[in-house]
N, C-alpha and C positions, 0 to 999 in steps of 0.2 A: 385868579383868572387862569383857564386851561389855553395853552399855548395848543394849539389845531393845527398848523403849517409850521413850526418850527424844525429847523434842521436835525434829525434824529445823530445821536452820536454814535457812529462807529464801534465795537470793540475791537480791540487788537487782534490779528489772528497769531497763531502759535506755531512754533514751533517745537515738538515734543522731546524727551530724552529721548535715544538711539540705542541704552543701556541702561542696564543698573548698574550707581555706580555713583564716585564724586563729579559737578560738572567743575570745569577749571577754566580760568580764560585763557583764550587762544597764545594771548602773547607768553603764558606760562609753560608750555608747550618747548618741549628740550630738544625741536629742530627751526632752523633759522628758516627754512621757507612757509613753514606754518605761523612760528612767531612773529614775521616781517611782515604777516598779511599779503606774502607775494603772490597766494591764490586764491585770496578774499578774503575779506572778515569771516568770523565766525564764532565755534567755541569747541571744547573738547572736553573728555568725558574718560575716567581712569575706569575701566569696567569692571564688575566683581566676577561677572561668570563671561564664557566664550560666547556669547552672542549677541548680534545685532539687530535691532527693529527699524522701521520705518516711523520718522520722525513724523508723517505728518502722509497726508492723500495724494496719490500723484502716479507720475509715470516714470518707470524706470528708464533712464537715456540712455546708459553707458553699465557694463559692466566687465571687469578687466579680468578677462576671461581665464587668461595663461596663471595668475597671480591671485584671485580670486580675492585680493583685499582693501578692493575698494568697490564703490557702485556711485553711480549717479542718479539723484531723481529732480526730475521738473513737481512743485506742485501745481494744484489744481488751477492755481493763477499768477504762474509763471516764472515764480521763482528758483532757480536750476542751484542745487545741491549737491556736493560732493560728501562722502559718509568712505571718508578714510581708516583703515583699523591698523595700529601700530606705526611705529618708524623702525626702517629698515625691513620691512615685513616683504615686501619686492623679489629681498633678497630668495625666500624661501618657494619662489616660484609653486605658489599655491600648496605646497606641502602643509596639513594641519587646518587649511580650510576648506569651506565649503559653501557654493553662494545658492542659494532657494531663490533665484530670481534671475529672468532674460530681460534683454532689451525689448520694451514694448507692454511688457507685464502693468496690469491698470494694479497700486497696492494701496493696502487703507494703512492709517497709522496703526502702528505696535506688530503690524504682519512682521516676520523674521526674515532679512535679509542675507544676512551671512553669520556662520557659526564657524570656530576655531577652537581648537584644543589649546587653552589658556596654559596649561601646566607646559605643554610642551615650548610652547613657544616662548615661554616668560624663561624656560630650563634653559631656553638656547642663548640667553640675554638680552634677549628682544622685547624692548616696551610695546606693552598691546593698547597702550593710549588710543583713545578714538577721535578723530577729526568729525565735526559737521561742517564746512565751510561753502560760505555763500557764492557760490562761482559767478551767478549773474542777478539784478535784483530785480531788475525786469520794472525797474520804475519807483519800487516798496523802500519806505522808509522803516531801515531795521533800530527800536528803541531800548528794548533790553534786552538784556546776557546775562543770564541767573546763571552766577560762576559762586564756587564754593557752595556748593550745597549738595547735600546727599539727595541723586536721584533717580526716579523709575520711570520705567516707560510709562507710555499713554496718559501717566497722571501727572508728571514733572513737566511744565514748561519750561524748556531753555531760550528760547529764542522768543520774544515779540515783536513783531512789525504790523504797519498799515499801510 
């Protein structure tokens, strides 16, 4: 019998790697306000090369101008995202990066958001760990964290929710 009115199911939507790279879970993360979830769930991501993409379609909120290593994106349906690069990275008051993106910018997934000169920064002792962290969920239930896993942009899902 063909079911005609039945409730279609949903896929998940995604959320993409931000890097190539290992993804790792957030509580693995060697600072206690990322690991403690004290600014949202999430996950993190060890990178192979100096740059960062856009995990997913949206709107750029926030970008930390003077420091240039972090940015915020809303997606398309309203989930507000923090895309942090490194601990201690603050310190270098934007020295070694560089952000391809303003507040306001509409971007798709895999567009490049900030690039850094890995060699120098990793020289100065400085882990270039990357944060994706959920700042707000806007309602969305987040179900999976694909942690340990070797991954790429645009093709790697880290994140699922509905």
């Amino acid at each position: 019998m063909i079911k005609l009115f039945g409730k279609k199911k949903q896929a998940n939507k995604v959320l993409y790697s931000m890097a190539n790279g290992k993804s790792i879970a957030i509580e693995e993360v060697p600072d206690e306000v990322f690991s403690t979830k004290m600014m949202g769930d999430g996950i993190a991501v060890i990178p192979d090369e100096g740059k960062i993409y856009a995990p997913c379609d949206g709107k750029i909120s926030m970008v930390m101008d003077n420091t240039k290593h972090a940015v915020g994106i809303e997606t398309d349906d309203g989930v507000e995202l923090l895309i942090h690069v490194g601990l201690d990275t603050v310190d270098l008051m934007g020295e070694g990066f560089q952000t391809h993106v303003v507040i306001g910018d509409n971007v798709k997934v895999g567009q490049l958001l900030i690039s850094y000169d890995k060699d120098s920064i990793n020289g100065n002792g400085i882990n270039d760990i990357t944060m994706m962290v959920i700042v707000g969920d806007n309602g969305h239930e987040f179900i999976k964290f694909n942690v340990n896993k070797s991954v790429h942009i645009i093709e790697s899902p880290l994140i699922e929710y509905k």
